[in-house]
N, C-alpha and C positions, 0 to 999 in steps of 0.2 A: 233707905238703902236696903236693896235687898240682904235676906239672911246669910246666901248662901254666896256671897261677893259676885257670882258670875249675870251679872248683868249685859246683856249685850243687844247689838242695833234692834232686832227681832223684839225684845222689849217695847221698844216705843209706843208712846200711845198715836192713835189716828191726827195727824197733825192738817185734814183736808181743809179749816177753818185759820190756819196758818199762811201769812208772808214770811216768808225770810229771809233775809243778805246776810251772805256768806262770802266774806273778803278771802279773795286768792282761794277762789274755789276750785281753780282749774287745774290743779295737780297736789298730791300729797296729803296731810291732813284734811286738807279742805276741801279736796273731791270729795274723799271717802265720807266725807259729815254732809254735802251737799248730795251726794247720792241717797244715803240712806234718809235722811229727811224728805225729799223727795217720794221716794219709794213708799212713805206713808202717806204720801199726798198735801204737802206741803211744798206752797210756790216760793220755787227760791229762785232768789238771785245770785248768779256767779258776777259776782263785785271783783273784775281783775284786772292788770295793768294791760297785759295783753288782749285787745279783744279775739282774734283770731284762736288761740289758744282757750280764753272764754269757753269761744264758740264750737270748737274741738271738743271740749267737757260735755259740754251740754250735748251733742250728737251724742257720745257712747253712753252720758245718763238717760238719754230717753230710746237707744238702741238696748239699753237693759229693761228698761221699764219703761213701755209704748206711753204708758197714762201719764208719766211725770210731767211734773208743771213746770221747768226749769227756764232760764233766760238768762244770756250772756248781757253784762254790762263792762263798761270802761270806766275804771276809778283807779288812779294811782297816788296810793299815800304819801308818797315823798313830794306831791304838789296840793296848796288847798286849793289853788284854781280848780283842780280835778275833782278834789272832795266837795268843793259848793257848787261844780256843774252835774255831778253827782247825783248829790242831795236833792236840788233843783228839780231834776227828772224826775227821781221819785216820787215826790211830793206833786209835782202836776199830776202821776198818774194812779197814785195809791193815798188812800185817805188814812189805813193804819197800818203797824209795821209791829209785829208780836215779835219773833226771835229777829236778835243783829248778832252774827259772828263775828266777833274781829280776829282774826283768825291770821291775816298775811302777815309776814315779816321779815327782815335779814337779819344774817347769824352770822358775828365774827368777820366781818368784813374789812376790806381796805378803807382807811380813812377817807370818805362820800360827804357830801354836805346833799343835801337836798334843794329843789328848785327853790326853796324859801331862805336856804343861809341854815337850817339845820345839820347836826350832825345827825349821817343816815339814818343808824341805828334808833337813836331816841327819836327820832324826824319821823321817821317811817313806822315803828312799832307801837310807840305813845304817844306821840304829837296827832298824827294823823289821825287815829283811832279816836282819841279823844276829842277830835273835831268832828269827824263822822258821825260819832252818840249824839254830839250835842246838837247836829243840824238834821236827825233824825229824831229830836226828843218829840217834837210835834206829833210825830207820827205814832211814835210810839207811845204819849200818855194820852191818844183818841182809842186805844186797842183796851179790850177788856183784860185783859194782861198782858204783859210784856215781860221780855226778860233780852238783858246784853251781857252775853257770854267774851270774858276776854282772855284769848289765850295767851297764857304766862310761859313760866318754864322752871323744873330746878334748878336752874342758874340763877334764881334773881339770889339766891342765896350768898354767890359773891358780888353782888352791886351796894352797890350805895348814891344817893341821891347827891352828885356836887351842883349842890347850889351854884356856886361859884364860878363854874366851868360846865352847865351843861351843854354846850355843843363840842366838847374836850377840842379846844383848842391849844391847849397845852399836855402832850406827853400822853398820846392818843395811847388808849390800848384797847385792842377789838372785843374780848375777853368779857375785861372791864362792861367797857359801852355795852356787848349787848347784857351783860349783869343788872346793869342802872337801866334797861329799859322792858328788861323783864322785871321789875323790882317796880317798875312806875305804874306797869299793867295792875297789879294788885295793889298798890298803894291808888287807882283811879277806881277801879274795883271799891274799896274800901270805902272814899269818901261818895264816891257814886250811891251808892246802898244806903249811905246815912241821911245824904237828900232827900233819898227817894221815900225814906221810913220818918221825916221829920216833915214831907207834907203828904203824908199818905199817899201817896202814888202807887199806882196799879202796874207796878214796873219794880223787877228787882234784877241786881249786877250780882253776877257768877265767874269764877274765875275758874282756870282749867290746867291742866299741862297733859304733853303725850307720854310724859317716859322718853323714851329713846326708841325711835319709830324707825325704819326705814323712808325717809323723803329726799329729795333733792339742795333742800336745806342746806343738810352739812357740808357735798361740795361744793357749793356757792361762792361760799371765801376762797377756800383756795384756788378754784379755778381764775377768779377776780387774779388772784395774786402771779398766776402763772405759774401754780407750784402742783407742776403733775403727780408728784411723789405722793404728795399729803392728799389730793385728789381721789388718787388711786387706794392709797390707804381707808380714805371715809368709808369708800365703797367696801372695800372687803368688810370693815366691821357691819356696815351695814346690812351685807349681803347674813354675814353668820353672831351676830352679836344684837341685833337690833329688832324687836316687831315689827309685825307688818302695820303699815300707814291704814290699815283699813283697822285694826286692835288701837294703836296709837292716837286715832279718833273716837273711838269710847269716851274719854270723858268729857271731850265737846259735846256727845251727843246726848249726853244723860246731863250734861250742865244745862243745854238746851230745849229737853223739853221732858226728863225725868219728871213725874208730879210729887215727890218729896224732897226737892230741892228746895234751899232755903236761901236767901237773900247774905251774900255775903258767901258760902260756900265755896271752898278751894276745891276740887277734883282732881284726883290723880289716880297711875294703876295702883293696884294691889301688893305688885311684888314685890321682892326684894330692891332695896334704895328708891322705890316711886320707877323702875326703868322699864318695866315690865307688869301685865296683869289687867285685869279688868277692873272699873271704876269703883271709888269709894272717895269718901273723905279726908283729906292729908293736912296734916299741919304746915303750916308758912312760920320764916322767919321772924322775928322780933321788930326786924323794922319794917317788915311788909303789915302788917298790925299796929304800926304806930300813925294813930288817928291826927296829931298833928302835922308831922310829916305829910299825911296825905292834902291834909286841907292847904302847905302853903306849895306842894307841887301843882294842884288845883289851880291856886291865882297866878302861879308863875305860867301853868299852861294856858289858861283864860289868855294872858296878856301877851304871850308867845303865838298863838292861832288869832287872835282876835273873836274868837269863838266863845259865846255866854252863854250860858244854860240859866236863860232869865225865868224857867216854868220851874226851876228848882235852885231857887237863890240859898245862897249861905248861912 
């Protein structure tokens, strides 16, 4: 980590020997980290549900930077049909895969199940993500390193893992859900890294947050809800409360392809409460660090995707 905390995109080392997918690259967090990786020369993939919007992305990244190697694809985490026609692609046309952003997700939203019977939130932010690793591990332990960046968030701080209840079919609260499913990212994070160190794999998991960014994110739910007030509200703090989505990407990007990053590593800004600042190292919760916890959310997601990570058994 640098001395002096201000690490920023301009940093990065030459990435032109780099693949990388970057879910939900085509606006917000995940532009600003698909652009500047790019901009080093690293072929990325814009992994999004939209492809048209994808494809929008990719024009003004390679209208900023002629040379960029970018490519819109269609993947939406709330379907695994999606994620293993996805995967599929991939793998017919790239033999390795160095950085995976998992990067997309919803915040706070109305009660959603996903095309599979999940609730949206865990469905879309951890389930999904956690399928896309595992049917990209091929890929990625044929690469002379590898690294899977998963973006978390300071909310997982109010989550908790209901066994019990995770599609919260009972006494839904958006809050909540998205807490348990940033709270699942670093507990997947976690057991991910212990795999990967338990059979030497040339692959390690990173985990990240933005602070409190300026993205589209926040009014997502309310507009879902129809609640112009609260809508209007995000945006003001947004507009005078919040960094910009291009600062707010800093610690994906230093999670990504920083060369003193370490296996297991949480990133966040600098500033005051983690909401603001440029990248360092942040502490996590107690149960985001609790290695069992992570191992039996593991087999419950194994058995909820159908999705095995047989190159890094248990």
């Amino acid at each position: 980590m640098p001395t002096n905390s201000k690490w920023t995109a301009d940093n990065l080392p030459d990435l032109s020997s780099k693949t990388v997918i970057v879910t939900g690259g085509n606006s917000g967090i995940g532009y600003e980290a698909a652009l500047q990786l790019a901009r080093k020369g690293a072929a990325v993939i814009l992994a999004c549900r939209n492809l048209d919007k994808a494809r929008a992305a990719v024009a003004q990244i390679k209208a900023a930077h002629p040379a960029a190697i970018a490519e819109p694809r269609t993947l939406d985490l709330a379907s695994l049909t999606s994620i293993r026609e996805f995967a599929a692609g991939f793998r017919a046309a790239h033999r390795t895969l160095e950085i995976l952003v998992n990067n997309a997700g919803v915040m706070a939203i109305p009660y959603a199940r996903t095309a599979d019977g999940f609730e949206m939130q865990f469905g879309t932010n951890h389930l999904g993500h956690f399928a896309l690793t595992g049917l990209m591990l091929e890929p990625m332990l044929a690469a002379a390193d590898a690294r899977v960046v998963n973006v978390s968030s300071g909310a997982h701080r109010m989550g908790s893992i209901r066994f019990d209840d995770l599609n919260w079919e009972h006494g839904y609260a958006k809050w909540r859900a998205y807490g348990q499913s940033k709270l699942a990212n670093l507990l997947f994070t976690l057991e991910l890294q212990r795999r990967s160190e338990a059979h030497a794999a040339k692959l390690i998991a990173v985990a990240c947050h933005p602070g409190y960014a300026a993205t589209n994110l926040q009014a997502a739910g309310p507009k879902l809800e129809g609640s112009a007030f609260m809508e209007s509200l995000f945006r003001v703090a947004n507009r005078y409360l919040a960094q910009s989505a291009a600062m707010g990407a800093l610690p994906t990007l230093y999670a990504a392809a920083a060369p003193d990053v370490r296996g297991g590593d949480y990133i966040g800004p600098d500033g005051l409460g983690e909401m603001w600042g440029y990248p360092k190292r942040v502490p996590r919760s107690a149960a985001a660090s609790d290695a069992q916890m992570a191992k039996r959310l593991w087999a419950v997601s194994e058995q909820m995707t159908g999705v095995h990570y047989d190159a890094l058994p248990g």
